[in-house]
C-alpha positions, 0 to 999 in steps of 0.5 A: 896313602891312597893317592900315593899308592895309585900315583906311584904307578906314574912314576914307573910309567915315567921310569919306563919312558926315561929309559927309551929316552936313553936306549931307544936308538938302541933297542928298536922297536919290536925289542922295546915292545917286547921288553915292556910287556915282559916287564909288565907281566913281572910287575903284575905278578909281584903285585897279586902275590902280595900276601898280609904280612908286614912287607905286604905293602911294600912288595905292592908298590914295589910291583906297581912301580915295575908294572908301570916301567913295563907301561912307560916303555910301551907307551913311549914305543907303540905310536912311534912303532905305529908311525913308521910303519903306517901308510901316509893314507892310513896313518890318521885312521890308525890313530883313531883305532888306537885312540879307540882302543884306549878308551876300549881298555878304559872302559874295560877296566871299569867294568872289571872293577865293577863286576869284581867289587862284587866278589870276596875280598881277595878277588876284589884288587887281585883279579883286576890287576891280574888281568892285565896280564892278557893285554901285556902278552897281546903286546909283546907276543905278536911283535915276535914275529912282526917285522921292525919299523923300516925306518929304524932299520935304514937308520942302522945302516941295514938297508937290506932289511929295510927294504924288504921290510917296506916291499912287504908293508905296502905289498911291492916287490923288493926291487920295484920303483915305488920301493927304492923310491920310499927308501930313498926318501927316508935315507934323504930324511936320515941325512937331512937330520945331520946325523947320518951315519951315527949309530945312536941320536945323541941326546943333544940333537933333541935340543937344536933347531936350524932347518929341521926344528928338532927343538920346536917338534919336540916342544910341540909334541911335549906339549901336545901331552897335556891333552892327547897322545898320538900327535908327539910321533908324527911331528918329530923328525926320523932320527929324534923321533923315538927320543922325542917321543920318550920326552913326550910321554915323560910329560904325559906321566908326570902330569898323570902323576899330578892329577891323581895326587891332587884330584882327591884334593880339589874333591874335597875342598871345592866338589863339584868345582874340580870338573869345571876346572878341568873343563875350562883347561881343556877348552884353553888349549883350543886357540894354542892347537889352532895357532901353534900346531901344524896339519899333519893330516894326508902327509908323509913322515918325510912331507912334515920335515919338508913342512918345517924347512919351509916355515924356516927358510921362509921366516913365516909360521909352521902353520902356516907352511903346512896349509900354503904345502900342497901334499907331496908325492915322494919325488916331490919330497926329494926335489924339495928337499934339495931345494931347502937345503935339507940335503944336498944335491950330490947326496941325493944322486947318490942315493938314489944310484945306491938304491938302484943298484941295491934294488936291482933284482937278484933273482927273476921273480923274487917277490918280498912275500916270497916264502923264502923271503919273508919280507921281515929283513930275515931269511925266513925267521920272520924276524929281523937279525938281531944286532 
């Protein structure tokens, strides 16, 4: 009964993350993190309120059970939200701030664990779990006023927003080059998804391959679940990425789910063999990283798709095409996007003459860090409008 109640906390993280598979597109990011921490703070509320009564432990994992849908909806949304905010120089030490941060809350955890073993018997489980509390609202407080990841905005048609949204991120104004340029390259990656326009990915886009590789980039970052948590949001293209990445964090739950129910198990049937076990599996995935998962290191959201038509046009593996790929400047990702086919040619001068228009300045200095431009897609508000 022990293992189920502690597995059972899988099972709403892997509720949570189905449920951005399904709304994700709908939601967007800062509506999705706010939503999970909000979530999160119910679950802990139901469960620290459990009093010794015949429903007592029902009541308790019912509030897991919450807590972990709060949990899966945040997992399934922060390295998306991460990815399509973050500079191509910073991504991958972003990720390793994140990374850190994890192993930070678990070591954390065990701390509080350990000074609260120490207490009477009702501080003992309440105060840890209460506590978790403080990490839920640092989530979803601040993404009241941070700004919506611009790629989820230009693939709503909010093209406005989505520009100010990327002046403010990397400190340029709105009608500057490198701007419209940025946005031009992403709206180029919308297209190239063969769903541009759509107001939602349908869930049969995860499960095609052509140029894109939409399957493959889903597989891999599933896969990459077994051992790690931050490759799924990078390797997935713009318009399956938060689907994608909902998938990936489904496996990652589901196998949680499978090693805290068995682990007890091997423990008592063959002690201290259950390590060498799990040491031998980590140490398999080495040669499959090598060989199956390309580079996404110094590259552009947009270079990876470029990585993947090369290794299909080009019958030869994606490995491979990410190390032959020299890295790219966003004109290079546009050309290059025409010359697989990503796009086509009329596509990408239209675009590129809708963003000069859209970027042309409306008034003389207007900056995105303007106070009456707040550089978030609002007037203002510090905030998107909502759909």
């Amino acid at each position: 009964m022990q293992g189920f109640v502690t597995a059972i906390y899988e099972i709403g993280c892997l509720s949570g993350a189905i449920f951005i598979l399904t709304c994700a597109d709908y939601l967007g990011r800062r509506r999705a993190m706010i939503m999970g921490g909000t979530i999160m703070v119910l679950g802990v509320i139901i469960q620290v309120t459990t009093q010794a009564t015949s429903g007592a432990l029902a009541q308790f994992i019912i509030g897991r059970v919450i807590m972990g849908v709060g949990n899966g909806i945040n997992t399934s949304t922060i390295p998306t939200y991460q990815a399509e905010c973050s500079k191509t120089t910073n991504r991958g030490l972003l990720i390793c701030v994140e990374g850190g941060i994890i192993a930070f809350g678990t070591l954390v955890a065990y701390w509080v664990d350990y000074g609260s073993s120490y207490g009477p018997a009702g501080l003992t489980w309440r105060f840890p779990i209460a506590f978790q509390i403080i990490f839920a609202l640092i989530v979803a407080v601040p993404m009241i006023w941070l700004p919506e990841s611009p790629r989820w905005l230009l693939t709503r048609g909010r093209e406005e927003e989505g520009e100010k949204v990327i002046a403010a991120l990397r400190g340029y104004e709105i009608h500057d080059d490198a701007t419209q340029l940025e946005k031009t390259v992403i709206l180029d990656s919308i297209r190239a998804s063969g769903f541009a326009g759509s107001r939602g990915t349908p869930i049969k886009a995860l499960f095609t391959n052509g140029k894109t590789q939409h399957f493959r980039r889903m597989t891999l970052g599933a896969s990459s679940q077994l051992m790690q948590q931050l490759y799924p949001a990078e390797i997935s293209p713009i318009k399956t990425r938060a689907r994608a990445n909902a998938v990936s964090t489904c496996t990652n739950w589901l196998f949680n789910f499978l090693i805290v129910m068995v682990t007890p198990i091997m423990i008592d049937h063959i002690g201290w063999g259950t390590y060498l076990f799990f040491a031998i599996v980590n140490a398999c995935f080495l040669p499959i990283i090598y060989f199956f998962y390309p580079e996404t290191r110094r590259r552009s959201l947009e270079e990876i798709d470029i990585i993947f038509a090369k290794g299909y046009k080009e019958k030869i593996s994606y490995v491979r095409a990410a190390k032959e790929l020299p890295y790219l400047s966003d004109e290079q990702v546009e050309r290059m996007a025409v010359g697989f086919g990503l796009i086509e040619e009329e596509e990408a001068v239209a675009v590129r003459r809708s963003s000069s228009v859209q970027g042309a300045p409306k008034t003389s200095g207007m900056n995105a860090m303007d106070p009456e431009n707040d550089g978030y897609g609002g007037s203002g508000s510090g905030s998107p409008k909502e759909d």
